[in-house]
C-alpha positions, 0 to 999 in steps of 0.5 A: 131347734138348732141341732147343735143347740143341745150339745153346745152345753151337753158333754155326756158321751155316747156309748161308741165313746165309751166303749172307745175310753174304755178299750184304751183305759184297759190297753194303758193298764195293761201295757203302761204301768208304773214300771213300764214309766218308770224304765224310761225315765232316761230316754222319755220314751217306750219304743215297744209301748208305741208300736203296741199303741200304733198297732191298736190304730191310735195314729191312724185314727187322728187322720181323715180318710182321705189320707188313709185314717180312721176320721175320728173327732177330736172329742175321740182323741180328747178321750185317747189323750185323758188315758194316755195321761192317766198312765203317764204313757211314755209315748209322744202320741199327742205331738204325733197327731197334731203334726200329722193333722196339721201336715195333712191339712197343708195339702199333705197327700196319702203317700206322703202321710203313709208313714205317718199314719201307720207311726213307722215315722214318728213326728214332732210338733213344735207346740211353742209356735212363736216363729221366733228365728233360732233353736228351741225345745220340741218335746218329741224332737229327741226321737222324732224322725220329722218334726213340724214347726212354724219358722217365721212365717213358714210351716216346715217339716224337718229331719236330721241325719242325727236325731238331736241329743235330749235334754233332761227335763221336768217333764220326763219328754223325750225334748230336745234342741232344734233350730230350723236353719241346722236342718238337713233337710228343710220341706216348706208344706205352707206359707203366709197367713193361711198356713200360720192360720192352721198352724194355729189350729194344730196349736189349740189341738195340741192344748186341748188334748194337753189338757184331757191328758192332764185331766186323766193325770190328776184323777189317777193321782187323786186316786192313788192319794184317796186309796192311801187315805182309806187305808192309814189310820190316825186316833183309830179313824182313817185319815180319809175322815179328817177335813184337811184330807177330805177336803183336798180331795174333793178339789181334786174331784173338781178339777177333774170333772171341770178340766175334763168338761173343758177339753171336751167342749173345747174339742167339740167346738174344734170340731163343729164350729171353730170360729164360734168359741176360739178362746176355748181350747186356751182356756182348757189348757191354762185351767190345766196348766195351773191346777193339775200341778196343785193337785198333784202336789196335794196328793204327795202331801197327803202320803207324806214322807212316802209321797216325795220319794222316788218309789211313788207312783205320786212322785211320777204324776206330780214331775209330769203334771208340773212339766207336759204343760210346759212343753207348750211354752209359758201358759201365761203366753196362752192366757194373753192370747185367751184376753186378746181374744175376747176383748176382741169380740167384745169390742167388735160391733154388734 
């Protein structure tokens, strides 16, 4: 038997990947709470909370060891990513390893990357990716030192003398205006196809842990929602009892349990056979993109007049899950690249 046979279809996770979630569940509970969220509403950023995360090897463990990291597999940073997003943490971590990935796959070195890997120097990712000349949104960009971005058919790495002004968003990001040919300093890590190719690459990384985190976000939504039900009574019963709560939240528990078996086949795929499924990674984060904004609009609905004010924790969740995706540009660009894909393979010969 082919020994990638099983786990093509088997996404249970070994006991290292357990223990792994459940050291970064607790760290986020301890260190992510809602006011914590809250706090940095304005700037879309936690500056103690990301040294605290980088301090437990969160960025070093996305790069390989030649580079200084840890090594771990993107099913290790697909679970990272699903508690980052069941805290809503204000931290920039999956913008940060993408960019650094991607850096070090252009031939970035161990001193370059230093930096990088302990997060002294926090990067941003252009995770739009049209090449397309002039400004556009980087979600980290508004507190990033260098940011990675494709500039035609270039991957460069930027800085600026003055950190670009944020720009209020859905999404609560630390976003910000960058337009390539403003840059002070302008660093060509790759050009030409074989660089756009993993440029691409850095892309289907940042939308597979998109949408791990958006999968954490909606089961922590669906659970805030599940404990309010329990806990309200109508005609002496709790809501949880009636069809029209119940059955919402059993669609939750779909999605989350399809979302979070998605991202991390997509994840497994990236990691052992790249070219074998490439539609995945699009596929996750398009599922995600549409159905985590439905979740999260159902949970505030479930708690009323409570839900929509400014004080719920669901309110929070709901902003977020319609506005990370977004970061990435439109998903319906995503579902067009998924359809060319696969009407490709499906009319290439046998």
């Amino acid at each position: 038997m082919d020994r990638y046979e099983l786990r093509r279809l088997d996404y249970s996770l070994s006991e290292d990947h357990q223990d792994l979630q459940t050291a970064y569940r607790q760290f986020f509970e301890t260190h992510s709470t809602i006011e914590v969220v809250w706090a940095a509403e304005e700037t879309g950023f936690d500056k103690s909370l990301w040294e605290r995360l980088c301090a437990t090897g969160a960025t070093s463990m996305a790069l390989g060891e030649d580079v200084g990291g840890d090594g771990a597999t993107m099913v290790d940073l697909a679970l990272v990513a699903e508690e980052l997003g069941r805290a809503v943490a204000p931290v920039p971590w999956i913008d940060h390893v993408c960019a650094a990935r991607l850096w070090a796959r252009l031939g970035g070195s161990k001193d370059d990357l230093a930096d990088a890997v302990a997060g002294t120097q926090l990067l941003a990712f252009d995770a739009q990716g049209t090449g397309a000349p002039g400004p556009r949104l980087i979600a980290a960009a508004a507190v990033a030192d260098r940011i990675v971005a494709r500039d035609g058919d270039d991957v460069v790495l930027l800085s600026y003398d003055a950190r670009p002004d944020r720009v209020d968003n859905l999404g609560r990001l630390p976003m910000a205006w960058v337009d390539p040919a403003a840059a002070d300093r302008r660093t060509v890590l790759g050009s030409g196809p074989a660089a756009i190719a993993e440029y691409q690459r850095a892309l289907d990384e940042w939308q597979v842990l998109t949408a791990a985190a958006l999968a954490g976000l909606v089961e922590q939504t669906m659970n805030i929602a599940a404990e309010f039900a329990k806990n309200r009574y109508t005609l002496g019963v709790p809501i949880s009892t009636l069809q029209a709560i119940s059955h919402p939240l059993a669609n939750m528990a779909i999605t989350v349990q399809g979302g979070r078996n998605l991202a991390r086949r997509a994840a497994w795929f990236l990691d052992n056979e790249p070219d074998e499924r490439p539609e995945l990674p699009g596929c996750a984060f398009v599922f995600m993109a549409e159905e985590s904004p439905k979740a999260a609009t159902m949970a505030v609905h479930i708690q009323g007049g409570l839900g929509v004010s400014v004080e719920a924790a669901a309110t929070a969740y709901l902003v977020r899950a319609r506005g990370w995706a977004l970061a990435g540009g439109d998903p319906g660009d995503t579902a067009k690249h998924v359809a060319q894909i696969v009407a490709d393979r499906e009319a290439a010969p046998a």
